[in-house]
TIRO-2110 file (N, C-alpha, C; in Angstrom, 1 decimal):
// TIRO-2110
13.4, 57.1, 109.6, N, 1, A
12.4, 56.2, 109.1, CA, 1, A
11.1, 57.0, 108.9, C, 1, A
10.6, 57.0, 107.7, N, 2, A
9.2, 57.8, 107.6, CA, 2, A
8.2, 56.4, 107.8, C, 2, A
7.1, 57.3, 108.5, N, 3, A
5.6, 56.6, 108.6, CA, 3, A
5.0, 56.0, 107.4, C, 3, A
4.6, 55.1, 107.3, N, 4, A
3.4, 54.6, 106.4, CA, 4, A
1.9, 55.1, 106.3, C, 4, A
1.5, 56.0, 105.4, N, 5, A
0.5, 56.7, 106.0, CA, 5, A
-0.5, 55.4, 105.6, C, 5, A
-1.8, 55.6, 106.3, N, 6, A
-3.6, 54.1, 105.7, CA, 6, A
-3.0, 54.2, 104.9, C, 6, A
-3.4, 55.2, 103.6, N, 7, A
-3.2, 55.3, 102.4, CA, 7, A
-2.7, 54.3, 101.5, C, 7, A
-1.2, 54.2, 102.0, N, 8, A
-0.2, 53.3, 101.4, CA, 8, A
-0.3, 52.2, 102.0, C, 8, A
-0.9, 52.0, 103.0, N, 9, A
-1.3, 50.6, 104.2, CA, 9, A
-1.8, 49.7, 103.0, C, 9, A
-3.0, 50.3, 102.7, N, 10, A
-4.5, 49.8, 102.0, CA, 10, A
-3.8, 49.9, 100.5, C, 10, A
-3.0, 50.2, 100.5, N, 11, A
-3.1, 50.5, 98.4, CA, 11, A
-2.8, 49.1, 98.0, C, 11, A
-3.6, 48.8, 97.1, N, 12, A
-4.3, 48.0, 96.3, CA, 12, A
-3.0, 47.3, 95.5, C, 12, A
-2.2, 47.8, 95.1, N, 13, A
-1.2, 46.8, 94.7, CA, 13, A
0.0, 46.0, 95.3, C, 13, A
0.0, 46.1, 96.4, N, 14, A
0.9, 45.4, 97.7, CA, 14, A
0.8, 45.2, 98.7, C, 14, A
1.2, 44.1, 99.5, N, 15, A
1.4, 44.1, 100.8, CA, 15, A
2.6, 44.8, 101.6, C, 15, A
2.4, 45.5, 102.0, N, 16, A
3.6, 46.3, 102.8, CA, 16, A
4.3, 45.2, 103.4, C, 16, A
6.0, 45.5, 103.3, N, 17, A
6.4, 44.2, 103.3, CA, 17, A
7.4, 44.7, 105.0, C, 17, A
7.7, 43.6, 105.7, N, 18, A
8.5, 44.3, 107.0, CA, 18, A
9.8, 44.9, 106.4, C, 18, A
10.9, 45.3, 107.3, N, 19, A
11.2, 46.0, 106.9, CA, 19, A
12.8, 44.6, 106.5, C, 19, A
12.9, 45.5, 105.2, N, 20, A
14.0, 44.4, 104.7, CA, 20, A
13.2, 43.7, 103.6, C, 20, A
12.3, 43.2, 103.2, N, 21, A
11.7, 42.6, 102.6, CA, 21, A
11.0, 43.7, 101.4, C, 21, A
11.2, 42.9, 100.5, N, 22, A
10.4, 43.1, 98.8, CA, 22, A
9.2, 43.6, 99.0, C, 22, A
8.6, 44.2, 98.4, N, 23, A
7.2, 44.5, 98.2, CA, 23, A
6.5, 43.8, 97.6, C, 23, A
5.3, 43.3, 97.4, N, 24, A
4.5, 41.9, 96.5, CA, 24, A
3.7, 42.5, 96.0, C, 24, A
4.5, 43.3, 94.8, N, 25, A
3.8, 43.7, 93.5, CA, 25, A
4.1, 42.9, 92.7, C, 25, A
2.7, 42.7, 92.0, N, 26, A
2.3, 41.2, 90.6, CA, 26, A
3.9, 41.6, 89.8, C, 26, A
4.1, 42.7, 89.6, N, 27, A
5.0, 42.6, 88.2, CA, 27, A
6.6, 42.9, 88.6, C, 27, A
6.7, 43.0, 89.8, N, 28, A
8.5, 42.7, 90.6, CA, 28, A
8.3, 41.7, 90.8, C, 28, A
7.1, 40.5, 91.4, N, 29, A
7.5, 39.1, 91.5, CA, 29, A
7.3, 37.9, 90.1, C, 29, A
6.6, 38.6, 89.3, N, 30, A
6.9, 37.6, 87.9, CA, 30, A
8.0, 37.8, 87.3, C, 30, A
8.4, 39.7, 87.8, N, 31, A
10.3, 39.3, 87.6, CA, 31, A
11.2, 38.7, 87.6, C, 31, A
11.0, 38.7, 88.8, N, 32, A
12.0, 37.9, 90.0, CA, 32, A
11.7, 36.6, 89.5, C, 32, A
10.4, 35.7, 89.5, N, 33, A
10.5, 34.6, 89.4, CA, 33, A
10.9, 34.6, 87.6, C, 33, A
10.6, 35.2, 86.8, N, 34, A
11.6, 35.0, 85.5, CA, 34, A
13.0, 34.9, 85.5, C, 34, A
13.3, 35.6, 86.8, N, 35, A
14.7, 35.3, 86.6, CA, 35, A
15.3, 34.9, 87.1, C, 35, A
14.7, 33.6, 88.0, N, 36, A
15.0, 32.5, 88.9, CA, 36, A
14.5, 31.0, 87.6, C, 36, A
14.0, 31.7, 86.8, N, 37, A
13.3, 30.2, 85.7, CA, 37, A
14.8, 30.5, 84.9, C, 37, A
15.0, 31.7, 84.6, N, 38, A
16.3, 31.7, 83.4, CA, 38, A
17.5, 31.0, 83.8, C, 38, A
17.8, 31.7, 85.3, N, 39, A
19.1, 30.8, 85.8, CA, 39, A
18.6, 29.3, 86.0, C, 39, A
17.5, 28.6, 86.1, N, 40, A
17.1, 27.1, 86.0, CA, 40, A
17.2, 26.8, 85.0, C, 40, A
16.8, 27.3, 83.9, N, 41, A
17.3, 27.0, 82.2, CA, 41, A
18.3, 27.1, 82.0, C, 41, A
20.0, 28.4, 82.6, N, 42, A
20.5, 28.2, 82.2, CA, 42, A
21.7, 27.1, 83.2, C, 42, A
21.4, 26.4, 83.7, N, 43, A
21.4, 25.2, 84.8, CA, 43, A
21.3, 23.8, 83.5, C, 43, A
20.0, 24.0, 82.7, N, 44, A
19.8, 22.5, 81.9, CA, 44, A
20.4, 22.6, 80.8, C, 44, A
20.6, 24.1, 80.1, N, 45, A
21.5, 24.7, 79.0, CA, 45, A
23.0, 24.0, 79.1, C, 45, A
23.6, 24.8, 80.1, N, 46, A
24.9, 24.1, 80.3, CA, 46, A
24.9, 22.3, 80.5, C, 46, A
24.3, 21.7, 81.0, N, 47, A
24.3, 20.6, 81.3, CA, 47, A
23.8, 20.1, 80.1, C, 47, A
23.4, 20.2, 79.3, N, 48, A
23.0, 19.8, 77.6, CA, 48, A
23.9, 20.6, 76.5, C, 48, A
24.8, 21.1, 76.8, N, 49, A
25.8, 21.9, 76.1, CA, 49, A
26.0, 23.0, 75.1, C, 49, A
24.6, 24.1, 75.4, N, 50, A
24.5, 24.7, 74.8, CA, 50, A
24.0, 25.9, 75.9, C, 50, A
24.9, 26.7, 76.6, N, 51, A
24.9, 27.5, 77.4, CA, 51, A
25.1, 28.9, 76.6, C, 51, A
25.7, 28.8, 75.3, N, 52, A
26.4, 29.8, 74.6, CA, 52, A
25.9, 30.0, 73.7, C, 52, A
24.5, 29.3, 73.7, N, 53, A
23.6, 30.2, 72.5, CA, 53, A
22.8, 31.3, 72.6, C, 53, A
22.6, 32.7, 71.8, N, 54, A
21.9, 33.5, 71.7, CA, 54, A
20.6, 33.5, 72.3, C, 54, A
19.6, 34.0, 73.1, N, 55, A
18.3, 34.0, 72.5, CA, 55, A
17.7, 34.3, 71.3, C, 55, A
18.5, 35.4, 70.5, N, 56, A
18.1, 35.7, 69.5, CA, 56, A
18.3, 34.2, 68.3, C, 56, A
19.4, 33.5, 68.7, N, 57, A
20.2, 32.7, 68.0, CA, 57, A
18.5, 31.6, 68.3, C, 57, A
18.6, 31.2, 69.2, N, 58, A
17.8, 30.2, 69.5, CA, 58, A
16.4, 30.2, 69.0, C, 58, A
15.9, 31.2, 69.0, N, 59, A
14.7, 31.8, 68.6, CA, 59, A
14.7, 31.5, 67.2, C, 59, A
15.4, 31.9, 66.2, N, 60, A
15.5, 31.8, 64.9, CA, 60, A
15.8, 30.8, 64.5, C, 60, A
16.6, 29.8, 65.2, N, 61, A
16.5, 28.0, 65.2, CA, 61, A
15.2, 27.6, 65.1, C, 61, A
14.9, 27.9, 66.2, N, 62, A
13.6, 27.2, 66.5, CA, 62, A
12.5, 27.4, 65.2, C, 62, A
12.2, 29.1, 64.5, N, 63, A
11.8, 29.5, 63.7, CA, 63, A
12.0, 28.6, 62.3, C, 63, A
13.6, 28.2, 62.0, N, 64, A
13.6, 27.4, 61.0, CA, 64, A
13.7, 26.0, 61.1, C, 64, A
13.4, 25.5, 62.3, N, 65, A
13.1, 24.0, 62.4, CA, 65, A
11.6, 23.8, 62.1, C, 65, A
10.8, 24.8, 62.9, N, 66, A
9.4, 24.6, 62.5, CA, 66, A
8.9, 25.0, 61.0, C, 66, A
9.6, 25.4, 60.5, N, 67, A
9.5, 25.8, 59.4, CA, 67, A
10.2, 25.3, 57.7, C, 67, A
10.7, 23.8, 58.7, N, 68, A
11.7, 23.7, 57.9, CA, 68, A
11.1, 22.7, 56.5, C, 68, A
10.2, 22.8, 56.6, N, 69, A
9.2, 22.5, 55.2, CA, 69, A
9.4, 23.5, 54.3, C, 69, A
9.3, 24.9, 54.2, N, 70, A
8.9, 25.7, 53.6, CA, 70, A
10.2, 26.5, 53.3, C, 70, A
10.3, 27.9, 52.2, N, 71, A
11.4, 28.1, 52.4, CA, 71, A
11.3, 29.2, 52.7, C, 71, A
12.3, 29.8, 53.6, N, 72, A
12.7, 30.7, 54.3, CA, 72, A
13.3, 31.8, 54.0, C, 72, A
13.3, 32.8, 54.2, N, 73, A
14.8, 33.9, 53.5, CA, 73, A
14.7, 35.0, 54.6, C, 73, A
15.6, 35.9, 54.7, N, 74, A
16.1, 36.9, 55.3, CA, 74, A
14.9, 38.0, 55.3, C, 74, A
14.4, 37.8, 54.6, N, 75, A
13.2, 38.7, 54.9, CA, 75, A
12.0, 38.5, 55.7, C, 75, A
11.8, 36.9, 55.6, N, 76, A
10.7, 36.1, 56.8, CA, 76, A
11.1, 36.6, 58.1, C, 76, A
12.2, 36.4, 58.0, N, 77, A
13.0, 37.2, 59.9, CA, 77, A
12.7, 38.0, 59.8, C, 77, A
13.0, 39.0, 59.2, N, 78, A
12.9, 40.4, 59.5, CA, 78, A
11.6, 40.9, 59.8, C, 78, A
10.3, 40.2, 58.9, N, 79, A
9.1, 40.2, 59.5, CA, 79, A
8.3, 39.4, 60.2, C, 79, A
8.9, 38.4, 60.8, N, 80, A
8.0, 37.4, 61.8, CA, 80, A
8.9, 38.1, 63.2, C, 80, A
10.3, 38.6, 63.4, N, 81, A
10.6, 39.0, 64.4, CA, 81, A
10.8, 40.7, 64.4, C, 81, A
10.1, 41.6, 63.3, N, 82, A
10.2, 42.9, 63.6, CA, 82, A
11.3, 43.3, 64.2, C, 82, A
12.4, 43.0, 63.4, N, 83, A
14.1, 43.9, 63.4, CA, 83, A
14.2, 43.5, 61.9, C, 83, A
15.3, 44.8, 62.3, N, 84, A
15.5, 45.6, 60.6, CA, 84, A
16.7, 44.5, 59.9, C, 84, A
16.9, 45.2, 58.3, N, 85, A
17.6, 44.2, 57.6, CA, 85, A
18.9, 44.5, 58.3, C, 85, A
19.3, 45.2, 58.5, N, 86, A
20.6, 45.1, 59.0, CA, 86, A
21.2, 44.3, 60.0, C, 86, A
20.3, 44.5, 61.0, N, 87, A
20.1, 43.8, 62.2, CA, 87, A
20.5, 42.2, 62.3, C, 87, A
19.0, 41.7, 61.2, N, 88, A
19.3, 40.1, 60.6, CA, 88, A
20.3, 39.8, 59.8, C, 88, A
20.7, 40.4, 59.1, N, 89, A
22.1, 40.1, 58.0, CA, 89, A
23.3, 40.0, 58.9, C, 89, A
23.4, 40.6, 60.0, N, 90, A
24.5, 40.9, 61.0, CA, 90, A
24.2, 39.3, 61.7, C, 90, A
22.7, 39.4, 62.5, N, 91, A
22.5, 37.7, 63.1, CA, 91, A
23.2, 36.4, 62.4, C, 91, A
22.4, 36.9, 61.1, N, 92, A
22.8, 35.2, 60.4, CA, 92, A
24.0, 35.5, 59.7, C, 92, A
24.8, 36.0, 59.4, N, 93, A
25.9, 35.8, 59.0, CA, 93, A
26.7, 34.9, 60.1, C, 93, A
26.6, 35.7, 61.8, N, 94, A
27.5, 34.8, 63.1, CA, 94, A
26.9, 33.4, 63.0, C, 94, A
25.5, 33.5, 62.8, N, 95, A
25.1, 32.1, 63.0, CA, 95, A
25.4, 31.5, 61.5, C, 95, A
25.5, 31.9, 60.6, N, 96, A
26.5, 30.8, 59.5, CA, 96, A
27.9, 30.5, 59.8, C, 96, A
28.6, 31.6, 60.3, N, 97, A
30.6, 31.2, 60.6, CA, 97, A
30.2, 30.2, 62.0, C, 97, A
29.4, 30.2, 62.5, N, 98, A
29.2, 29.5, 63.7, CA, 98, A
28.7, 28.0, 63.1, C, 98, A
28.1, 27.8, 62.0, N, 99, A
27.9, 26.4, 61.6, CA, 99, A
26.3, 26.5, 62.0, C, 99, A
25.3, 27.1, 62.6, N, 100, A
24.3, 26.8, 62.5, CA, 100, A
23.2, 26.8, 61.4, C, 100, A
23.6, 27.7, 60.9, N, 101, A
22.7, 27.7, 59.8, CA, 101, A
23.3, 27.8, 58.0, C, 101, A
23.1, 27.6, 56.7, N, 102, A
23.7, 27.8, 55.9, CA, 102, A
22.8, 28.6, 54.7, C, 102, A
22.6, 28.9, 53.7, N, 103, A
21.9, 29.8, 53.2, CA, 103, A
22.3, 28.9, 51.5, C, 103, A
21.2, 28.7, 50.9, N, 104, A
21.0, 28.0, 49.8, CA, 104, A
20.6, 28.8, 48.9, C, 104, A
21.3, 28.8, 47.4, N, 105, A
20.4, 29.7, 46.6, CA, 105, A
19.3, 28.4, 46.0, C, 105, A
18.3, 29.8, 45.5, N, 106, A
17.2, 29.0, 44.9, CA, 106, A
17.1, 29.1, 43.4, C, 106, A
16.4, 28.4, 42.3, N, 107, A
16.5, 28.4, 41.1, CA, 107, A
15.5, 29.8, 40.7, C, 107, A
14.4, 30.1, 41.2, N, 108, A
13.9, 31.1, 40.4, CA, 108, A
14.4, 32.5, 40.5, C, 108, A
15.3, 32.6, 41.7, N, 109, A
15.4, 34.0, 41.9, CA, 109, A
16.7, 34.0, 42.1, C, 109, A
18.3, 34.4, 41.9, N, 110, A
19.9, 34.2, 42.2, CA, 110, A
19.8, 34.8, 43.4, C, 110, A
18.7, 35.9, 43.5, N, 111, A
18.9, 36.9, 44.8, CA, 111, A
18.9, 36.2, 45.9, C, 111, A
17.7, 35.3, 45.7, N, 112, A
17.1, 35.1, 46.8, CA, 112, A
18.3, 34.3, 47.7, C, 112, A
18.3, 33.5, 48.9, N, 113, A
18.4, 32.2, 49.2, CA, 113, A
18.1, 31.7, 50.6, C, 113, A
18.0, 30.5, 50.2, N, 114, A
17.2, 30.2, 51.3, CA, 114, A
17.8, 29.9, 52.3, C, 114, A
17.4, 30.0, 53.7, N, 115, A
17.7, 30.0, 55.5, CA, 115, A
17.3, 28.4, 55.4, C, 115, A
18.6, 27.6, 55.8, N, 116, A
18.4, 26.2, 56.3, CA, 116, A
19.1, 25.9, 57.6, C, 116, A
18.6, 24.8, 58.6, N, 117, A
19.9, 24.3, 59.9, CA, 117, A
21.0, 23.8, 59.3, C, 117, A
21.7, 23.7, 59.9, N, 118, A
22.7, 22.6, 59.4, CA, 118, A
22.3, 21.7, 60.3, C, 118, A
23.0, 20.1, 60.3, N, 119, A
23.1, 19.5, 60.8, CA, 119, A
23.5, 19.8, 62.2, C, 119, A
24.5, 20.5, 62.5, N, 120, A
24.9, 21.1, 64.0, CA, 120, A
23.8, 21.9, 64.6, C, 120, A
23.2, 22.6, 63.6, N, 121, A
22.1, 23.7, 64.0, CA, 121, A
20.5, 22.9, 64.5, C, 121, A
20.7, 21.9, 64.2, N, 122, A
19.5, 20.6, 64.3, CA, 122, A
19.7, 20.0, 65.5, C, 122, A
21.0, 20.0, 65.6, N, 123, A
21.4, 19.3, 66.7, CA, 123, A
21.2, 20.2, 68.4, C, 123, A
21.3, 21.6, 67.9, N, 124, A
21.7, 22.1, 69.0, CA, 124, A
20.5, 23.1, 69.1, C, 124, A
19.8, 22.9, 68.3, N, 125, A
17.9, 23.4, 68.6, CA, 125, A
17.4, 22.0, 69.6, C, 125, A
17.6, 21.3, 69.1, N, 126, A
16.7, 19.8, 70.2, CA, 126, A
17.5, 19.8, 71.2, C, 126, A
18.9, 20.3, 71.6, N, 127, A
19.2, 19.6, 73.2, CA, 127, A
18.9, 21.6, 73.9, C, 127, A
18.6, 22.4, 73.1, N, 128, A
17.6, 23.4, 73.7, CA, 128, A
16.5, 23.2, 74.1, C, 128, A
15.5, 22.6, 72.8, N, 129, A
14.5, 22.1, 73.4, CA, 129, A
14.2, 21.5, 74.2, C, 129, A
15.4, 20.2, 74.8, N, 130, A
15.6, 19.4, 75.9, CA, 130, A
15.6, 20.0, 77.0, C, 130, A
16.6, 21.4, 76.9, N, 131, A
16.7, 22.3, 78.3, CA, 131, A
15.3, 22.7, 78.4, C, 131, A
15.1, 23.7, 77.5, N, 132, A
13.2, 24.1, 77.8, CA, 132, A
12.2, 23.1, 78.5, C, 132, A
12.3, 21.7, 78.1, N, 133, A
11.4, 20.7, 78.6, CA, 133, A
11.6, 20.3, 79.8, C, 133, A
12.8, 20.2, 80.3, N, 134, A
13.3, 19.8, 81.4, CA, 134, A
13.0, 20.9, 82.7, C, 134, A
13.5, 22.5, 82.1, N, 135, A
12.4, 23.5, 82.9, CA, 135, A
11.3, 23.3, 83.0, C, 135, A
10.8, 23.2, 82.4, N, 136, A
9.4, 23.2, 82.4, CA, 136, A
8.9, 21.8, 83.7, C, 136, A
9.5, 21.3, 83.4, N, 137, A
8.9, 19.6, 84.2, CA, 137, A
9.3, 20.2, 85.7, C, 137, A
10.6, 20.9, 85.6, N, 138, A
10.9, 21.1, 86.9, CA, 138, A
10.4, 22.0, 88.1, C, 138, A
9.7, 23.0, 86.8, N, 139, A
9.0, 23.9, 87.3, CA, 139, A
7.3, 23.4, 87.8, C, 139, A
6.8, 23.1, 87.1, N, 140, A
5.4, 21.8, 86.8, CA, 140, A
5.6, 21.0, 88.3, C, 140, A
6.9, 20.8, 88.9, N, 141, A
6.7, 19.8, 90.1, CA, 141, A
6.6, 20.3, 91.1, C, 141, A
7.2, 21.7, 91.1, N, 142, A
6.7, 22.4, 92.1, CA, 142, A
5.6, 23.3, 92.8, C, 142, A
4.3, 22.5, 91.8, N, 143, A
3.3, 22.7, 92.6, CA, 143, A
2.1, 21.4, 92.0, C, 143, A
0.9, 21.6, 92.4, N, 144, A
-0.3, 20.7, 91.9, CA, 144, A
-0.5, 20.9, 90.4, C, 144, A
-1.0, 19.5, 90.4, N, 145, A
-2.0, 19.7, 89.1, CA, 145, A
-2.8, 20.8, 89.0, C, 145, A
-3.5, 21.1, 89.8, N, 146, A
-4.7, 21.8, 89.8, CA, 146, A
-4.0, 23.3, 90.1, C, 146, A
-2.8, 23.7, 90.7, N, 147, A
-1.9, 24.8, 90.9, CA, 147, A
-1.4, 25.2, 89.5, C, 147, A
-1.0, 23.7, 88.2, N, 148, A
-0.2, 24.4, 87.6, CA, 148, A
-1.3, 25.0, 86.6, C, 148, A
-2.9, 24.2, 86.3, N, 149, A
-3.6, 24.5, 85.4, CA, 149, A
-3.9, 25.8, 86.0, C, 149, A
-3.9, 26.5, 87.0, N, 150, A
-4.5, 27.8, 87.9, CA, 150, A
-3.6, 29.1, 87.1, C, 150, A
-2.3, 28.5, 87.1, N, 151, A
-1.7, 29.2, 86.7, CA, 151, A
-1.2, 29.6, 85.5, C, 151, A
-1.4, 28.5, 84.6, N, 152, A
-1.6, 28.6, 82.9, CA, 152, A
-2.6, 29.5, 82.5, C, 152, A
-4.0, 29.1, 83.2, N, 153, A
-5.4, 29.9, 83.0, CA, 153, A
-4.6, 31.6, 83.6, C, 153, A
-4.4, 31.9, 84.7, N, 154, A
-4.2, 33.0, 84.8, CA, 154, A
-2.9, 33.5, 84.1, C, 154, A
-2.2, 33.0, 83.6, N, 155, A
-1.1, 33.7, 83.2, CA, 155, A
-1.4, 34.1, 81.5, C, 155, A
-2.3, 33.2, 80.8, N, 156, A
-2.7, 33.4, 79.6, CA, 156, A
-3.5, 34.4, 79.6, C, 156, A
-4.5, 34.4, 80.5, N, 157, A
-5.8, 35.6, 80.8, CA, 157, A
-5.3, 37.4, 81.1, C, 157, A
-3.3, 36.8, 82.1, N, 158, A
-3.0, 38.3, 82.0, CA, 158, A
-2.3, 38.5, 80.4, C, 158, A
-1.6, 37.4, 79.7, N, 159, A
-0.9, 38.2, 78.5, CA, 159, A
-2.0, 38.5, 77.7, C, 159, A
-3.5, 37.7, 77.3, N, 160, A
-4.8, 38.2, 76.3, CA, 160, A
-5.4, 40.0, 76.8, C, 160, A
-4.9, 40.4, 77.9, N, 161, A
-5.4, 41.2, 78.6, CA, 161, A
-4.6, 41.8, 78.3, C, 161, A
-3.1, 41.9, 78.0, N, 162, A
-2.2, 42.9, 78.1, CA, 162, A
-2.0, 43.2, 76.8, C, 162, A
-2.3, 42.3, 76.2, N, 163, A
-1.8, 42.7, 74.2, CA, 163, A
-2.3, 43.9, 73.5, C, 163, A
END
């Protein structure tokens, strides 16, 4: 067993932890706690029946529900989520044989066509959303009001700081 010299006692980004125990540095424990929120998502996922969606898949749901005023095409993805054409053409093709999404041509251009949900794809963005909501509440209970706005303020303040 080596010594802990002051040095490392005092250093500024951890508590020296006993022995067996994690070290409490900011960015191994918003890890950890990310990845204690993912398995509680994927906890309301399964139980709302969509345990077996992509993040990428879901992400791009989500993209064309909010968007589902306007029209969409293969190339909005490619530049609202910075991945290449190949990439997306690969995505949405699974997510068409999978029924989420369908691809409409348009009248001014034959090339073009448009990115829509399907009906199943509509369906299975909202009981996502449901899982997200339901994290969220569950996570929200486990501390104060005044704990969770502490921690909105600080967690916004580190991602404006980190961009």
């Amino acid at each position: 067993m080596t010594d802990t010299s002051a040095e490392e006692k005092n250093h500024p980004c951890c508590n020296h932890p006993q022995q067996g125990e994690l070290p409490q540095v900011i960015a191994a424990q918003m890890r950890r706690v990310n990845n204690l929120i993912a398995r509680r998502m994927n906890v309301y996922s399964k139980a709302n029946g969509v345990e077996d969606i992509t993040p990428m898949h879901a992400w791009i749901m989500s993209y064309l529900y909010r968007n589902r005023e306007k029209e969409i095409y293969q190339r909005d993805i490619e530049r609202d989520f910075s991945i290449t054409r190949s990439t997306v053409t690969n995505i949405l093709q699974l997510m068409e044989r999978k029924g989420y999404i369908c691809r409409q041509s348009v009248a001014h251009d034959a090339r073009l066509k448009r990115l829509e949900l399907t009906d199943a794809g509509i369906r299975i963005h909202e009981q996502m959303m449901l899982s997200l909501h339901q994290t969220d509440e569950y996570i929200k209970s486990l501390l104060t009001e005044e704990e969770n706005a502490e921690m909105l303020r600080l967690l916004n303040k580190l991602r404006e700081a980190l961009k």
